[in-house]
N, C-alpha and C positions, 0 to 999 in steps of 0.2 A: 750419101751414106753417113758423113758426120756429122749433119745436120740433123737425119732421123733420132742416131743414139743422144743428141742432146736434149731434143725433143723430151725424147722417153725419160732423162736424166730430171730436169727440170718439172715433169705431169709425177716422178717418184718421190722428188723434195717436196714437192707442194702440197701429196698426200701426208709424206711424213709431220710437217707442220699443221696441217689440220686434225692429223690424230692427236699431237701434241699436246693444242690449245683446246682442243674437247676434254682431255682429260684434267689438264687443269683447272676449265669452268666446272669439271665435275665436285672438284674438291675445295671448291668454296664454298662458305656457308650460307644458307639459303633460309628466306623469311619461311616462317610457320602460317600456313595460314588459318590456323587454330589459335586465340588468341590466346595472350601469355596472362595465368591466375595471378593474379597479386597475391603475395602471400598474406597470411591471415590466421588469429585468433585459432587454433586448437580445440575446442569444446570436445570434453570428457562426453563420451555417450549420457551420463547421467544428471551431467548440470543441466541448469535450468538458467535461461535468461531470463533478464528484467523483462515484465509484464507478461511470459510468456504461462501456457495454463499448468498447473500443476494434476496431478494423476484426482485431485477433489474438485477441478474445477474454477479455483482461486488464482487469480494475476499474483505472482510471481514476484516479494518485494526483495531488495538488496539492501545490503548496507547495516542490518541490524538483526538481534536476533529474535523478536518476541513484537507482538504487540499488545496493548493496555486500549481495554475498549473503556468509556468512560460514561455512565449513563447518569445524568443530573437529573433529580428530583426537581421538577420547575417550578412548582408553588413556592418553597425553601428555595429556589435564585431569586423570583418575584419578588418574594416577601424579606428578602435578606438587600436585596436591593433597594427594593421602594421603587422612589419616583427616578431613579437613574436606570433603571429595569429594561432591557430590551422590548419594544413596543410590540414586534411583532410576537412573538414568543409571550407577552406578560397582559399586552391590551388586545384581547382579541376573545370572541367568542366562542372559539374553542378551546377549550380545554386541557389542556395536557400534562401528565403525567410524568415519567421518564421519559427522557430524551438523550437525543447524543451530545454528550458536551466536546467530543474527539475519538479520534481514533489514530492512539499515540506508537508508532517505532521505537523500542524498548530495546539496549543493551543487559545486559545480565547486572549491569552496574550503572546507572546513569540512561541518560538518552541522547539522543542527538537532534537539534531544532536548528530551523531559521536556515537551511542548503538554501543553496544555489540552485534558480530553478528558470527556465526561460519563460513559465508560466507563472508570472506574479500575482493576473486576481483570475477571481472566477467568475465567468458570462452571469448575469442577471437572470436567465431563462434555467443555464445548469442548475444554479445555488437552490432556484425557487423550487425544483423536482425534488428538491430534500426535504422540503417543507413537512412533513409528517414525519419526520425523524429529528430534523434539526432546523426550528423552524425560524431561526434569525440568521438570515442570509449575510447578514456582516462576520458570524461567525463561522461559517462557512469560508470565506475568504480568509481569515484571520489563522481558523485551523490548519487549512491547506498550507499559508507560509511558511509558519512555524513548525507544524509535522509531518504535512502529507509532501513536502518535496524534500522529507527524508528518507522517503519510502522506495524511491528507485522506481516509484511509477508513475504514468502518465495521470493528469488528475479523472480521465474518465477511470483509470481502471483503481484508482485509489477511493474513490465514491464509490463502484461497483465492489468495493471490498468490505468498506464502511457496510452499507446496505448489507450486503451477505452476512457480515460480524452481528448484527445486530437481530436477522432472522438467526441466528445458530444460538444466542440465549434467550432463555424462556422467564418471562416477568410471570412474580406467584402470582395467584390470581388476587390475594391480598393486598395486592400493591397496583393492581393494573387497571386501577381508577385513583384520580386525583381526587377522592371524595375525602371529608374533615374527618381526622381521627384523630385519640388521644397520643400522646407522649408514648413513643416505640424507644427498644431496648436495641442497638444496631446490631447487635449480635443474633437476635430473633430475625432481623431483616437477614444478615448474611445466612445463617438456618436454611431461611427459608429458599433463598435461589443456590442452596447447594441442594435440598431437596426437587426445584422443579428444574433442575438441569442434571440429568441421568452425567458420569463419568466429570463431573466441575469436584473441587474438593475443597475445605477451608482456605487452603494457603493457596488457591487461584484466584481468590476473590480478596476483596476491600471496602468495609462500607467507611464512607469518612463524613465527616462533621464540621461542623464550624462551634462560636460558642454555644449558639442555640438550638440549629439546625441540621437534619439527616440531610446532609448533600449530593452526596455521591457514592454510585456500584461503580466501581471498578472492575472489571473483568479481565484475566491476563487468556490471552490465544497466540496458538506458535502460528504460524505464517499459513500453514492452512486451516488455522480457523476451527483447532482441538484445544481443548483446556488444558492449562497446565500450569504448574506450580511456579509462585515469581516473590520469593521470600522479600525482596526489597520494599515491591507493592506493599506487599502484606504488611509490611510495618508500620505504615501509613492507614492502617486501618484505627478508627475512631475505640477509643478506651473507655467512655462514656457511659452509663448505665441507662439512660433515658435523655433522649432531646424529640424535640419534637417534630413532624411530618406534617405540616400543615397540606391541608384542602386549595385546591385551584377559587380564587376569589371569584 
């Protein structure tokens, strides 16, 4: 008889401790097995990342607020240079008119050149797809250091930007052959691509000069590639009554 009630004493204690140690494995803390986010970056619904597409279509640049598309008259670099002349651009039996001299990351005040970029030259095959816009592959490389790794984009989408800059303004049809004319008034030139580019206005453009030569359209575009007014540019526009536009040799 005393042996039964111990029995039962001892099968009562041993339940008690199993309920015990159950409840305490209950209330330990136990792996997820959903894995833990790293926290991260907050994006406003309305930013836009580096390279990413904007509501027009346009990559996406950071770091600055305007760009300065730069299109060079190449007879007047040719001919302003001579015999130190880029070969491909200058000795070649094509002919060319305006071209892209850059497509420059504009502060409201100054610019920014020469970032830090993991991508320091550009493939031989890339530079050469430019070739009908900018057709000295050295300055292709050169541009890219100095401006386009200021731009917060990758260099494919900093070329696919360039290219789209350059289809979004319209060359007069006056100017859209390198044939020999006489001594032009730059002011008549700027006139005239305020007139073939519908919403461009004076103080978005810049024609400039050297001592002899019409060198350079300027063209100022916000980041998706609208015109728009860049007083600093502007001031850099040529003062000159007459220089001259020479013809592709």
């Amino acid at each position: 008889m005393q042996i039964g009630r111990l029995a039962r004493f001892v099968l009562f204690a041993a339940l008690i401790a199993v309920s015990v140690l159950t409840y305490l494995r209950e209330q330990q803390p136990r792996e997820s097995i959903v894995p833990q986010q790293t926290p991260g970056v907050i994006v406003s619904p309305g930013a836009i990342a580096s390279g990413e597409r904007q509501s027009s279509g346009v990559p996406a640049g950071t770091g600055f607020d305007f760009y300065v598309l730069a299109l060079s008259w190449s007879p007047s670099y040719c001919a302003a240079e001579g015999s130190n002349a880029n070969r491909q651009q200058c000795s070649t039996s094509r002919p060319y008119g305006f071209v892209v001299h850059g497509l420059w990351p504009q502060y409201e005040q100054g610019y920014p050149q020469d970032c830090d970029t993991s991508q320091r030259d550009v493939p031989f095959s890339q530079a050469k797809q430019l070739s009908d816009i900018m057709p000295s592959t050295g300055l292709v490389t050169y541009e890219w250091r100095k401006h386009g790794s200021c731009t917060g984009l990758t260099q494919k989408d900093y070329f696919s930007v360039m290219r789209q800059a350059v289809s979004r303004v319209s060359i007069p049809s006056a100017y859209s052959q390198p044939t020999q004319r006489g001594p032009v008034n730059p002011q008549v030139v700027e006139q005239a691509f305020v007139a073939a580019n519908p919403g461009m206005n004076g103080d978005a453009v810049s024609v400039t000069c050297d001592r002899d030569f019409l060198r350079e359209v300027r063209v100022c575009l916000t980041k998706d590639l609208q015109f728009r007014s860049c007083p600093e540019v502007d001031r850099s526009s040529c003062r000159k009554r007459s220089v001259d536009m020479p013809g592709a040799r």
